[in-house]
C-alpha positions in Angstrom: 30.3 -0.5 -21.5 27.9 0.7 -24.5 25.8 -1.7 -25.7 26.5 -3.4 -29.2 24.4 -2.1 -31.9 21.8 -4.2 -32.5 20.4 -2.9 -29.3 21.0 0.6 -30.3 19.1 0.3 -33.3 16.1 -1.3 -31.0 15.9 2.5 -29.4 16.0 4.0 -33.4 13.3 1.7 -34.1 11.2 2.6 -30.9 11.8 6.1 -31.7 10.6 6.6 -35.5 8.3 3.6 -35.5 10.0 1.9 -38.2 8.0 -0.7 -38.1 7.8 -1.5 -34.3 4.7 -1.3 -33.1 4.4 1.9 -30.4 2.1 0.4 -27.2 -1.4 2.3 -27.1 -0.8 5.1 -24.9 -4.7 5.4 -24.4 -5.8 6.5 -20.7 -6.9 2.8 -20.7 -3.2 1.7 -21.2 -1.8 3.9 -18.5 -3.3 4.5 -15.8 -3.8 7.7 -14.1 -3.6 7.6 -10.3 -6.7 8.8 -8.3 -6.4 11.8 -6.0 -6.3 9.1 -2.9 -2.8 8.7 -3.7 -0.5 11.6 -2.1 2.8 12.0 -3.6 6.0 12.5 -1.2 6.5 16.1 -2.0 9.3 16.5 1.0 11.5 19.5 2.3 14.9 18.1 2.6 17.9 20.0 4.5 20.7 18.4 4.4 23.6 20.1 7.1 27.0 18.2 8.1 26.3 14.8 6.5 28.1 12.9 4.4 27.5 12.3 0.7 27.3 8.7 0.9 24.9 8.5 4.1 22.3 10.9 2.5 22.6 9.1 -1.0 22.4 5.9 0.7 18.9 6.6 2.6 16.9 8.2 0.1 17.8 5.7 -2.3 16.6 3.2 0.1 13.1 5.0 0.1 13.1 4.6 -3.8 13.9 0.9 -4.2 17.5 1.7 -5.1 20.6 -0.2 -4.4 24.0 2.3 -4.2 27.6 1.8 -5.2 29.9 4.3 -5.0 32.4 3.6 -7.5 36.7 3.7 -6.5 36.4 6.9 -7.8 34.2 8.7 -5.5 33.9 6.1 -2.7 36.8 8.2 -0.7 35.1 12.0 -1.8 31.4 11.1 -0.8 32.8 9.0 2.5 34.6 11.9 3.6 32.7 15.3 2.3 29.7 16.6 4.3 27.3 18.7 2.3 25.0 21.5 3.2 22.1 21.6 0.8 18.3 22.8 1.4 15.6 21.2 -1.5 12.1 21.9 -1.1 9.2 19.9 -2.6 11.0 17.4 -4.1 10.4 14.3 -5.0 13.0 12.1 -3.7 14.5 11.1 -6.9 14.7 14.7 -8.0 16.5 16.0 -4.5 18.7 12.7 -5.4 19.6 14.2 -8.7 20.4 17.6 -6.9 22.5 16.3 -4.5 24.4 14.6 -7.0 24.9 17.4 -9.5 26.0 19.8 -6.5 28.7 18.1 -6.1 29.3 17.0 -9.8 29.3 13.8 -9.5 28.0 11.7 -12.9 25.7 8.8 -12.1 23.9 5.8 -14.0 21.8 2.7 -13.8 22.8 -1.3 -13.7 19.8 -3.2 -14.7 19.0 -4.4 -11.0 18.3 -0.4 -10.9 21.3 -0.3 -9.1 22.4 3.3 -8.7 26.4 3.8 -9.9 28.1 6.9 -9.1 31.5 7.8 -10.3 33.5 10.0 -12.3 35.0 10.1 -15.6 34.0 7.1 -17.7 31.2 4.8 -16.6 32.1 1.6 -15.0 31.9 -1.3 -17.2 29.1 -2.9 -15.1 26.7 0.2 -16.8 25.5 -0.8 -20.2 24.9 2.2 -21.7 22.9 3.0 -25.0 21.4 5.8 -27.2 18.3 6.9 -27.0 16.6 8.9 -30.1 13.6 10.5 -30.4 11.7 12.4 -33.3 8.4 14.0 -33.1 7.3 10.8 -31.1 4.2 11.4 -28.4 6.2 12.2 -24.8 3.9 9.7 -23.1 4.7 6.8 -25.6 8.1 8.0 -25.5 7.9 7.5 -21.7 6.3 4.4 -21.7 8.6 2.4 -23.9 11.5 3.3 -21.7 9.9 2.7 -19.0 9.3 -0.9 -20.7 13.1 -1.3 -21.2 13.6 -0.6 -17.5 11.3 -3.1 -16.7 8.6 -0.7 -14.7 4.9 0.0 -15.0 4.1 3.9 -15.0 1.3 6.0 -14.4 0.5 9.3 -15.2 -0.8 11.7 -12.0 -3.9 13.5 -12.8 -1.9 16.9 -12.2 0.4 15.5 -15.2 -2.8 15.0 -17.6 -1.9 17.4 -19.4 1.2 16.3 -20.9 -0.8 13.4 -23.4 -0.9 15.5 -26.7 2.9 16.8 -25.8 6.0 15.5 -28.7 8.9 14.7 -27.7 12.3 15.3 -30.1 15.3 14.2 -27.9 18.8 12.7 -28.1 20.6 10.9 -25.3 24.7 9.1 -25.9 26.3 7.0 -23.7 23.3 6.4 -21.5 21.7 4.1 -19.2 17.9 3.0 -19.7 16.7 4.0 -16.5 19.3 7.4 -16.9 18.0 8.2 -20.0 14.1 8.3 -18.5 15.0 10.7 -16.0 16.3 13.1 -18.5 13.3 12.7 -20.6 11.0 13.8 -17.5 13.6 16.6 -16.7 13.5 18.1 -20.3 10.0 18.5 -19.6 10.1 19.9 -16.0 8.5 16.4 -15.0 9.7 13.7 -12.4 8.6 10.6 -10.1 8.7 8.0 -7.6 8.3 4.6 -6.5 4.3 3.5 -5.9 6.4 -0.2 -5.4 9.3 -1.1 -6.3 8.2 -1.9 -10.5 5.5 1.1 -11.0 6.6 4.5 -10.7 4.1 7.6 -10.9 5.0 10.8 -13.1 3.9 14.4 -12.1 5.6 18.0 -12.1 8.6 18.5 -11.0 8.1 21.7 -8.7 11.5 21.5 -6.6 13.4 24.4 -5.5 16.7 24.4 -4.7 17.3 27.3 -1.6 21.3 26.8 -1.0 
């Protein structure tokens, strides 16, 4: 169910600053991660399981809760994929999986993760999320605000401070809506615990 408007215009104010004050996006504010911490850059291959079993356990690794919605719950039960992802982080060989197989997937606000197809099931509140010429990193933060997470920036992901941001996302979830942010600029992350996540490149590579 799409949320009612007043909400919606919360996400138009975030995104052209009407006056809504944007959260310093200093290095102070977020925090960039020190080398010590290694990022789970993992080769997955994936041959004769079932949708729902591989969903299921690297969700688990990521703080995620899974519901497979009426749907899908027979198709990802019964259909064992073969799928090789290299140097993924495990929310982008998540996304992947689920696009191989076209199946469309959202957020509840638990950061349960909802797959189904067709229309979203009414437990998803879904919003807009507009963007113009706002920093990406603000832009990221503030979402990551709404989803109720802390973020920080990997030093390998520096780079992306100065970068703007000019986006529009309908019918979305908050959490959703992040992740396309981060793809549109080749970016993605994981779970330091289960209410900070840490951004960096997104250097996956899909082989079959």
């Amino acid at each position: 169910m799409k949320k009612h408007i007043g909400y919606r215009i919360l996400v138009l104010i975030l995104a052209l600053g009407s006056g809504f004050p944007y959260p310093d996006a200093s290095p102070q504010a977020i925090a960039a991660t020190s080398d010590e911490y290694s990022l789970r850059l993992l080769d997955y291959n994936f041959q004769q399981m079932s949708i729902a079993s591989v969903v299921q356990k690297i969700a688990e690794t990521e703080c995620l809760k899974t519901v497979f919605d009426d749907s899908v719950a027979e198709f990802v039960k019964n259909t064992e994929i073969r799928l090789r992802v290299m140097k993924s982080s495990p929310i982008r060989a998540l996304g992947i999986l689920l696009d191989s197989q076209q199946l469309s997937y959202e957020y509840t606000g638990d950061r349960t993760l909802v797959i189904f197809r067709g229309k979203a099931p009414e437990k998803v509140k879904l919003m807009d999320i507009i963007y113009r010429d706002t920093n990406l990193i603000t832009s990221i933060e503030q979402i990551s605000q709404l989803a109720g997470l802390k973020i920080s920036l990997h030093n390998s992901a520096q780079m992306y401070r100065g970068a703007q941001l000019s986006i529009t996302l309908n019918g979305i979830s908050v959490l959703r809506g992040l992740e396309l942010i981060l793809n549109s600029r080749r970016l993605t992350y994981e779970y330091i615990d289960c209410s900070t996540i840490i951004i960096f490149p997104d250097e996956s590579v899909r082989l079959t």
